[in-house]
C-alpha positions as semicolon CSV with decimal commas, in nm:
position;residue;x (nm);y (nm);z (nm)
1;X;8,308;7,817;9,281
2;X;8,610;7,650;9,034
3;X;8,377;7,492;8,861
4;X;8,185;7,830;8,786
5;X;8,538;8,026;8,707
6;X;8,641;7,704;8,460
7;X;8,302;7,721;8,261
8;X;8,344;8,137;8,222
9;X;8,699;8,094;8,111
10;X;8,599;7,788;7,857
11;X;8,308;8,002;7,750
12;X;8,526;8,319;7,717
13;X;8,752;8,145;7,508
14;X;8,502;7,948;7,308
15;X;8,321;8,341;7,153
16;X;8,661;8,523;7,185
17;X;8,644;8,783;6,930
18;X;8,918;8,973;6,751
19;X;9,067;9,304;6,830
20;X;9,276;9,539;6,574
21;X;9,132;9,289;6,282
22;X;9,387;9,028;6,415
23;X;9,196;8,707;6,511
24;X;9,487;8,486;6,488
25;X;9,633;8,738;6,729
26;X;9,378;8,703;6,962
27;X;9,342;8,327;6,936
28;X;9,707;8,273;7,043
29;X;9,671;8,502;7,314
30;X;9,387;8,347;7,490
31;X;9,547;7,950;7,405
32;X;9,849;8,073;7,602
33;X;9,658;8,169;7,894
34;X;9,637;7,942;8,196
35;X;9,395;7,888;8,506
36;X;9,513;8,088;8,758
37;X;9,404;7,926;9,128
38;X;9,618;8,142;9,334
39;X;9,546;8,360;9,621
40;X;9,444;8,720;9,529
41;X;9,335;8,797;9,147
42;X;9,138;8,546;9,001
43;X;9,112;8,490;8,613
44;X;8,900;8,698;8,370
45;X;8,668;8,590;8,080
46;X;8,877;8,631;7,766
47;X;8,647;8,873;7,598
48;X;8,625;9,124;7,854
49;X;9,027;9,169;7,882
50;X;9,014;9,223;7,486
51;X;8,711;9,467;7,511
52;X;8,913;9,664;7,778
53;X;9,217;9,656;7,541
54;X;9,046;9,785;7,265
55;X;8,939;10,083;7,435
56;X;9,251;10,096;7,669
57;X;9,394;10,404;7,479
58;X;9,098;10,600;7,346
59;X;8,792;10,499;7,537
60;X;8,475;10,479;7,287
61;X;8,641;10,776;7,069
62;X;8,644;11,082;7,372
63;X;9,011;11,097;7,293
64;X;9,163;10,981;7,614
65;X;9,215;10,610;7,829
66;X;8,982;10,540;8,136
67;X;9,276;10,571;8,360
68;X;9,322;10,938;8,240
69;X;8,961;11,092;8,202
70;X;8,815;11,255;8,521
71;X;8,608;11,081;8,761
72;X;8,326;11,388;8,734
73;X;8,329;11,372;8,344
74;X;7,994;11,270;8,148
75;X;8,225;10,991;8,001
76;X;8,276;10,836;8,338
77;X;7,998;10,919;8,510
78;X;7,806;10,733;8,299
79;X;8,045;10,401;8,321
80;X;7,991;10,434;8,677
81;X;7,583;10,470;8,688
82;X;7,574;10,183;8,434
83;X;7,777;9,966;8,657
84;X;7,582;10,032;8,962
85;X;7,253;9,949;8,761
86;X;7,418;9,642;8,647
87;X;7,475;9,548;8,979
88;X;7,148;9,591;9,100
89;X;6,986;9,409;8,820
90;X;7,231;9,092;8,847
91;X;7,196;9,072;9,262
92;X;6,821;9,177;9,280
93;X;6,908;9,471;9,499
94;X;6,599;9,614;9,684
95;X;6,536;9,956;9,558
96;X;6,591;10,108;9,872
97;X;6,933;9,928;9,944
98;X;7,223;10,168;9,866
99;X;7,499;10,047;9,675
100;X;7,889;10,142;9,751
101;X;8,180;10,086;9,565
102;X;8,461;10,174;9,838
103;X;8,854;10,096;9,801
104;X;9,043;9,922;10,029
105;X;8,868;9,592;9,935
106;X;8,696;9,362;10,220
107;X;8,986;9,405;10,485
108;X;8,963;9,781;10,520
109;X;8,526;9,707;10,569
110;X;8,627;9,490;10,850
111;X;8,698;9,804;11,004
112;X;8,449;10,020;10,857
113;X;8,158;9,760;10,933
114;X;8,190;9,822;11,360
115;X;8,242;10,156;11,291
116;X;7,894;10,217;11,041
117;X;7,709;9,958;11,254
118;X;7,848;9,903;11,647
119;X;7,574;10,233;11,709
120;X;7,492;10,289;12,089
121;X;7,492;9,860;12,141
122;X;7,830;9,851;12,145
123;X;7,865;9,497;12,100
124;X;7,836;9,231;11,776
125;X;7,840;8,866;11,739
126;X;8,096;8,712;11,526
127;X;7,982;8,353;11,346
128;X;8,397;8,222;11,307
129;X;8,453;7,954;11,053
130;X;8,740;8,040;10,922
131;X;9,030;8,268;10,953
132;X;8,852;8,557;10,755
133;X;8,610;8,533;10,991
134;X;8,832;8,532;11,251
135;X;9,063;8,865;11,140
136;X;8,726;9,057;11,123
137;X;8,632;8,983;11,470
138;X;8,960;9,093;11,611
139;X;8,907;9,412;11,406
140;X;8,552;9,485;11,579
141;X;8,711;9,444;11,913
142;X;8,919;9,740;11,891
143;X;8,624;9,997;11,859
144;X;8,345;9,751;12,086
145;X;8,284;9,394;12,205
146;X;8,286;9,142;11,957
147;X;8,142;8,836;12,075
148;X;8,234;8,464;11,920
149;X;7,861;8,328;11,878
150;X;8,056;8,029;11,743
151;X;8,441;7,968;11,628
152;X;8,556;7,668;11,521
153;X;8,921;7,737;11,517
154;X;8,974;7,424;11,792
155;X;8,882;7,211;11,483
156;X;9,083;7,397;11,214
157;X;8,777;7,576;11,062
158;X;8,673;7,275;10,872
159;X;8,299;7,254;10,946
160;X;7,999;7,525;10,972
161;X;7,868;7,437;11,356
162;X;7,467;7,330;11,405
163;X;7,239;7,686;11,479
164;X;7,198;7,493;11,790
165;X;7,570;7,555;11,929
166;X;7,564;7,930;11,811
167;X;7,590;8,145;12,099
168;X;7,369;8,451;11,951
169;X;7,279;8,772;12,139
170;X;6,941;8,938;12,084
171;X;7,077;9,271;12,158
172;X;7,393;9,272;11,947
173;X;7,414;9,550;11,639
174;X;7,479;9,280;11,430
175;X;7,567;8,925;11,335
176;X;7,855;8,909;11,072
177;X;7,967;8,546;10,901
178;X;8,199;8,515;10,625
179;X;8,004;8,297;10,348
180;X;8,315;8,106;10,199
181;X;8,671;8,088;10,358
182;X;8,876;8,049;10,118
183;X;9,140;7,966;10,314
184;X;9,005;7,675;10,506
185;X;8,780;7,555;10,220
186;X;8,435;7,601;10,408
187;X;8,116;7,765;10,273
188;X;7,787;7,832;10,451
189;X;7,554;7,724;10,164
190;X;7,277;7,884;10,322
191;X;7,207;8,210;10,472
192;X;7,201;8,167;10,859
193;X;6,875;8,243;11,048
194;X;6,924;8,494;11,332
195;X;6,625;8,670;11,400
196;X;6,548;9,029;11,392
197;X;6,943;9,115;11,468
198;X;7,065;9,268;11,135
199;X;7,295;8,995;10,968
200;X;7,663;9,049;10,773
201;X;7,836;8,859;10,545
202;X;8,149;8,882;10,362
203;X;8,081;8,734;10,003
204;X;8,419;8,818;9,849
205;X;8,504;8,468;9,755
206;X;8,183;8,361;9,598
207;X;7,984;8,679;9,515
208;X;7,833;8,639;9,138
209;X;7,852;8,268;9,206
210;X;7,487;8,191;9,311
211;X;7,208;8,351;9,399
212;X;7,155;8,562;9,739
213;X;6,870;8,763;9,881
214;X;7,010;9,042;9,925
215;X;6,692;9,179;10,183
216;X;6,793;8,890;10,438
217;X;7,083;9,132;10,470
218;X;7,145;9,457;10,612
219;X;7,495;9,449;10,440
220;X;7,662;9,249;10,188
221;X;8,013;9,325;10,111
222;X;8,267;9,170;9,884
223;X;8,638;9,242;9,709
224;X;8,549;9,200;9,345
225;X;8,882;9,019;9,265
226;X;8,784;8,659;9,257
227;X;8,429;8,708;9,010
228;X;8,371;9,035;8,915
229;X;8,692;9,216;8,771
230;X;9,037;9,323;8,929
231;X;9,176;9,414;9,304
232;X;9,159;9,736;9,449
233;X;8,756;9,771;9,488
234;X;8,484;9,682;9,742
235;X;8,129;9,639;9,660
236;X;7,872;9,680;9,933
237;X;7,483;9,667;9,901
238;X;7,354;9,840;10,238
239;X;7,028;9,805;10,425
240;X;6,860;10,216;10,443
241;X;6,861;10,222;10,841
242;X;7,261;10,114;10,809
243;X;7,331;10,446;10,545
244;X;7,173;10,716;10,768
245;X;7,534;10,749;10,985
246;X;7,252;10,694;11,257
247;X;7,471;10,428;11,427
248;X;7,809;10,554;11,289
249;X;8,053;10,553;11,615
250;X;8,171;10,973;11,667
251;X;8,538;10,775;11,565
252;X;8,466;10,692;11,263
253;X;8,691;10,830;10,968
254;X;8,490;11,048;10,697
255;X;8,673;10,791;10,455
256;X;8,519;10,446;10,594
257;X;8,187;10,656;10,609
258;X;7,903;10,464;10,484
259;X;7,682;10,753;10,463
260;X;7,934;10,938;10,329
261;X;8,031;10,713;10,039
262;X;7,674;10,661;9,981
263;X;7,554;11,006;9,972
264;X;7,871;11,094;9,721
265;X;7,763;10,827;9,499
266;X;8,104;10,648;9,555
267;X;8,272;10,954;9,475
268;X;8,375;11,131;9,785
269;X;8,686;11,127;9,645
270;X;8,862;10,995;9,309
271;X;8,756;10,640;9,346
272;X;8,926;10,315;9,176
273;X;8,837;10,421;8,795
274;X;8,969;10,168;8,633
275;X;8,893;9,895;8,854
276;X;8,481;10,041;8,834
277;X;8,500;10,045;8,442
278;X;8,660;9,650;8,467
279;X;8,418;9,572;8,696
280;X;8,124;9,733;8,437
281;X;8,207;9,528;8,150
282;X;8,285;9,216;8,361
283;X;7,932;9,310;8,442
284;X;7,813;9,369;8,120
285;X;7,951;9,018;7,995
286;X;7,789;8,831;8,314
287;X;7,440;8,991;8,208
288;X;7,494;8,867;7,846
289;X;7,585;8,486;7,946
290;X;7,313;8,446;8,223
């Protein structure tokens, strides 16, 4: 995962290109910069922060910033449906899959997921390895029974337990892992094998990183601050059966509505603008490097 973010920010400032006919400008700007390891925000390549500054005032000549147009103009709608085919291209999204861009980042979907997905089971197994892990089971047991199928919390999260000490229930709504904690420093690797239940995972650490099948999933969610652009956004790629509200709990808030978002294209109400067009040319430049 550092390794990755190192070779984007060497890369970034290796084709760094000037803005306002000032590359000397730009080159002292990017030779100041340092890598940034801290919790939260991660660093961004070079060249997209200079292509967003470029445009910052008066986006691609419609007279107006990002941050100012509205979220139902032709402008933006179309920064929005490019990002969401970007998406889709770069994570091999099944066709069928729906994909949300909700605010609130991961924590708020460790509510939202129970709520979308607990249906008329009631109950979900939890795969702990770490203390993300951990603070999304305790969020599932306020609106059902979230089960531990494994925590390894007695051994300070530092390994991923053998399938063979996994506690899984056939009849749980779903299995939900977190693929890295970042906190503890473990990563699955692999995506774990649990049948016909429909599995979970919280990417937010490592999404962009590597490659994932996305269909072994019946939801993938992740805050895009670490790969993809800055805080304040959620991504989520969502199995069909999982966007119908046909296992949404009567509780659930119109706001953490999976259908909902889905149905309103993201849109229900003003979403993150800024963060979405970030996130589309952070895209945009991932597509370009490979």
């Amino acid at each position: 995962f550092w390794l990755k973010l190192l070779c984007l920010q060497e890369r970034a400032l290796s084709q760094r290109h000037s803005f306002c006919s000032s590359e000397p400008l730009a080159a002292a700007m990017a030779e100041g910069r340092v890598y940034n390891f801290s919790a939260g925000p991660s660093i961004m390549p070079v060249e997209v922060l200079e292509d967003v500054q470029r445009e910052l005032v008066n986006y691609k000549g419609c007279g107006m910033s990002v941050m100012e147009m509205s979220h139902r103009s032709k402008d933006f709608m179309q920064i929005a449906s490019e990002a969401e085919k970007n998406l889709r291209n770069i994570f091999g999204v099944p066709d069928d899959y729906k994909v949300i861009m909700a605010q609130g980042g991961a924590t708020l979907q460790f509510s939202s997921i129970p709520l979308n997905m607990l249906g008329a089971k009631g109950k979900a197994d939890y795969l702990i390895t770490g203390q993300w892990g951990e603070k999304a089971w305790q969020e599932c047991k306020k609106y059902g029974t979230g089960q531990a199928a494994c925590n390894t919390k007695p051994t300070k999260f530092t390994s991923i337990p053998d399938k063979s000490a996994w506690s899984l229930d056939p009849e749980a709504a779903y299995v939900h892992y977190c693929d890295n904690e970042t906190v503890n420093g473990v990563e699955w690797g692999y995506t774990p094998d649990v049948g016909s239940v429909p599995l979970v995972a919280d990417m937010s650490s490592n999404f962009c990183s590597r490659p994932v099948d996305v269909s072994k999933h019946a939801y993938i969610y992740a805050g895009i601050q670490k790969n993809l652009g800055p805080a304040g956004m959620c991504v989520g790629f969502i199995r069909p059966d999982f966007a119908t509200g046909a296992h949404e709990l009567p509780i659930c808030p119109t706001y953490c509505s999976f259908k909902t978002t889905a149905d309103n294209g993201s849109m229900y109400n003003t979403p993150a603008c800024f963060t979405m067009y970030v996130m589309g040319e952070y895209l945009k430049y991932t597509k370009k490097m490979g």
